[in-house]
C-alpha positions, 0 to 999 in steps of 0.5 A, spaced: 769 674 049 770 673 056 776 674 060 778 669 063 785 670 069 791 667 067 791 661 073 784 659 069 786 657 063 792 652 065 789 644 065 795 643 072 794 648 078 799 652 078 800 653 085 802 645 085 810 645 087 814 642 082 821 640 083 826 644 080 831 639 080 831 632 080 835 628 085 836 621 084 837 619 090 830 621 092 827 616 095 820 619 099 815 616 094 810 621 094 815 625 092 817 620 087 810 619 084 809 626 083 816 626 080 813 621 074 807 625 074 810 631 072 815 627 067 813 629 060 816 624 054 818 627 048 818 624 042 825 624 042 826 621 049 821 616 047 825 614 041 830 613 046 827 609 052 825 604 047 831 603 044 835 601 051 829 597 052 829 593 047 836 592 048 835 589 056 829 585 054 833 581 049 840 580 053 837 574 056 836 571 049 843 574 048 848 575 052 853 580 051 858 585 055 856 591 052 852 594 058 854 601 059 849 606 057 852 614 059 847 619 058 849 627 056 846 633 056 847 640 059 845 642 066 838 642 066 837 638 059 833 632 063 839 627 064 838 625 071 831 624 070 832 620 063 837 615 067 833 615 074 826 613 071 829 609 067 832 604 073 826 606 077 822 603 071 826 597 070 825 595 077 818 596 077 820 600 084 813 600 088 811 607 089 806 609 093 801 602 091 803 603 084 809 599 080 814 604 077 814 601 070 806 602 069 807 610 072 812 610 067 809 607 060 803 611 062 807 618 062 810 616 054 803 614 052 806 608 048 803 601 048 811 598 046 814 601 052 808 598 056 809 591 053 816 592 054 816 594 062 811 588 063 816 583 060 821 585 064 818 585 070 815 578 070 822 575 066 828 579 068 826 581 075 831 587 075 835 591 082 836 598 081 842 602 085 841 609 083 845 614 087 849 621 085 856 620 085 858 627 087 854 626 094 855 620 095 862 620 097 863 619 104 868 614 105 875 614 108 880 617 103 880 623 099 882 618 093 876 616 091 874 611 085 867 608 082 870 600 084 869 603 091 863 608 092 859 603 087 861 597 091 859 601 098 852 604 095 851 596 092 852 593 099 848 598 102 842 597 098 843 589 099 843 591 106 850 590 108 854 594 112 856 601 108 863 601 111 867 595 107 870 593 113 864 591 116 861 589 110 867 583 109 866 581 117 858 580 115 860 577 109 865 573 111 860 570 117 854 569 113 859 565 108 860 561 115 853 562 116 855 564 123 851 572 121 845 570 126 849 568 131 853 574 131 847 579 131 845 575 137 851 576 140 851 583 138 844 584 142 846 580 148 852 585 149 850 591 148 842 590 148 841 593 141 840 590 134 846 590 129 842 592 124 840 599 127 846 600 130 853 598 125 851 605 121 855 608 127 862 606 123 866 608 129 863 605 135 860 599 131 867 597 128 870 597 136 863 593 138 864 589 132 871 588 134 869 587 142 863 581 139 869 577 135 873 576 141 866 573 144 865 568 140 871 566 137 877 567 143 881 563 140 883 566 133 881 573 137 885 574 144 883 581 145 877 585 144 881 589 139 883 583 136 878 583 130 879 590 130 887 590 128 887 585 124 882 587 119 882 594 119 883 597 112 883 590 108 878 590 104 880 593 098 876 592 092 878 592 085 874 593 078 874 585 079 872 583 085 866 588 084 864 585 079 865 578 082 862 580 089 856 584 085 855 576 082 855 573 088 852 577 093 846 578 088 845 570 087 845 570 095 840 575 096 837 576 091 837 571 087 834 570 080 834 578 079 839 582 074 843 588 077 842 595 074 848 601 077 845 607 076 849 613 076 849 621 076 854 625 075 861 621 073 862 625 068 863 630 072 867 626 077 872 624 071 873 629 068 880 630 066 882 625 070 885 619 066 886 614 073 879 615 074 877 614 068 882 608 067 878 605 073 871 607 070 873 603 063 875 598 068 868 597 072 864 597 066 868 592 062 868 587 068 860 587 070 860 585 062 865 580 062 863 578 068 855 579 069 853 578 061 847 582 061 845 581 068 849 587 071 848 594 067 851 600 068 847 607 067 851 613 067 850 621 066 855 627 064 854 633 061 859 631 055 858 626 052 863 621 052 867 623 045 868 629 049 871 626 055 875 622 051 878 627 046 880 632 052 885 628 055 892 628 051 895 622 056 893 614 054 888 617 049 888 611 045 887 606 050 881 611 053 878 609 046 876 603 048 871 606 053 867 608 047 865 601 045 864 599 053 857 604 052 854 602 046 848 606 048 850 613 049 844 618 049 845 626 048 839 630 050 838 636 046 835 642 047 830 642 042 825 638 047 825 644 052 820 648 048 815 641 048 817 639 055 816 647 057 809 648 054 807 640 056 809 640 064 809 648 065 804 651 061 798 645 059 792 648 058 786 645 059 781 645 053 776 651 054 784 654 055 786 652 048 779 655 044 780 661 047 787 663 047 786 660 039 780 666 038 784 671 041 790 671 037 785 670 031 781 676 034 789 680 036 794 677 030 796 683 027 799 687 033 801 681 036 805 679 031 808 687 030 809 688 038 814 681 040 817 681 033 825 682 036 831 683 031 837 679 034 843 675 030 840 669 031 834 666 027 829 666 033 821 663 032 816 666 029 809 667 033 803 663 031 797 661 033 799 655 036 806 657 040 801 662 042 796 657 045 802 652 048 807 658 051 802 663 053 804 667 057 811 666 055 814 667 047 817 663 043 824 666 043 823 666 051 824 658 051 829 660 045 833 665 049 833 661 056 837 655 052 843 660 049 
């Protein structure tokens, strides 16, 4: 038999870099494609995936309000890969040349995902808002809610300002259809677009200001005019949220469905009964109001049962949360054996009939010196945990999962 290094046995190099963790609100699209070419589709998860897509691709024909899904799983299960190729996939994001959706059903091998992502995309065009909600937070108060860093993100993604009292300002001018006029007013002052500009919240609200007082001087004197009156009053509420996400998408992305995905609320809930009072608000009202044209796609580490069952004050009402997400997914630690031995540690098919002969030729001592008594019933080595963990055992996978 000829020996063979261990880098020469894997079907992937393996000096590629793989990202150890996912950021869903990674946006480089070399990154994104390498992301989904790494992805490994379980049975399980594929089991999963087509259940919520069947879900989406008959609301049109029956719309409904039951549009949360929440995803759980411990850290490092693969919830913020599952929620975030799910929206990519839905969005059919272009990635590199490439539709998210075709990247995706070639991963989970199954010609049903791929039938399913084209019929949405060719009749449910969809945009997907896809952010961390635990690094997503800069705006004004320390007392943040969902309704608010949900409508701020949304703006953005539509291409509004991220600050809402800009963001109202742009609104309100484009419902007067006065926005170009003021972006040309903005230039001809401060020789810079207002686009490229309006990030800069603190000089831009001023600026903004200043450019009111230019084209209407009747209703604002000053050039702090437009400044002071305006300051913190674009309160946003479950409501309007949804209203807004209603009207801002049939105004700038018209036809399309609206899909909210977002990383780590459950994290930013817990424990927390007016936050999670406000979360059952925000998903109530995009049922209520979006009818299977806006979803809400988010993770946690407990599922929501958990969450739920941890707050002693307003349990009751809280248990209506748990009809607002009729899809609730938890990833089980089985799948990281199978996702370990397919992303990881694949080999290539020279590999596999090598190492089969190798443990068929060493079997016995093999067996005899990685057998290790523990309290806990751990898995047996045989020839094909060799051949799919090599270098790794069984109970190496095992151990990490405890």
């Amino acid at each position: 038999m000829t020996h063979k290094t261990v880098k020469e046995l894997f079907a992937n190099d393996i000096h590629r870099r793989i990202e150890e963790v996912i950021k869903v609100d990674q946006t480089d699209e070399q990154i994104l494609k390498d992301e989904l070419a790494e992805y490994v589709v379980t049975d399980s998860l594929r089991g999963r995936f087509l259940e919520i897509l069947e879900r989406y691709n008959e609301t049109p024909n029956k719309p409904h309000e039951g549009v949360g899904i929440w995803v759980s799983g411990f850290f490092g299960s693969g919830k913020s890969s599952f929620a975030k190729y799910l929206g990519l996939a839905v969005e059919d994001r272009t990635i590199v040349d490439d539709g998210a959706a075709d990247l995706f059903a070639r991963r989970t091998g199954d010609p049903k995902v791929e039938v399913l992502l084209r019929n949405i995309a060719e009749h449910i065009p969809t945009e997907a808002v896809i952010f961390d909600i635990s690094t997503d937070r800069g705006i004004r108060t320390g007392n943040q809610t969902i309704t608010e860093i949900m409508y701020r993100l949304f703006l953005q993604d539509l291409g509004y300002a991220r600050d809402l009292d800009l963001s109202e300002l742009e609104i309100t001018l484009e419902d007067h259809e006065r926005l170009g006029e003021f972006r040309q007013a903005y230039y001809e002052v401060f020789g810079k677009g207002w686009d490229t500009e309006k990030g800069k919240v603190a000089i831009a609200v001023q600026q903004a200001s200043r450019v009111m007082h230019t084209l209407d001087p009747d209703t604002y004197p000053t050039a702090d005019s437009w400044r002071e009156s305006a300051h913190r009053r674009a309160d946003i509420t479950p409501g309007r949220l949804a209203e807004r996400c209603k009207q801002l998408m049939s105004r700038r992305c018209n036809g399309r469905s609206l899909v909210f995905v977002v990383d780590e609320v459950g994290q930013f809930v817990a424990r927390d009964v007016q936050k999670m009072l406000d979360l059952q608000a925000v998903v109530q009202n995009l049922g209520r109001v979006g009818r299977g044209k806006i979803w809400l796609v988010v993770t946690s580490q407990e599922k929501l049962t958990e969450l739920v069952g941890g707050l002693d004050d307003k349990r009751v009402e809280l248990a209506r949360l748990m009809d607002r997400f009729p899809l609730q997914v938890h990833l089980e630690p089985a799948d990281i054996s199978e996702v370990t031995s397919k992303r990881v540690l694949s080999k290539n098919a020279a590999a596999q009939q090598y190492l089969r002969d190798l443990f068929s030729e060493h079997r016995g001592r093999l067996t005899d010196t990685t057998r290790l008594t523990a309290d806990i019933r751990l898995p047996e080595l045989n020839t094909e945990s060799f051949v799919e963990l090599y270098p790794l055992l069984p109970y190496h996978i095992d151990l990490r999962k405890l």
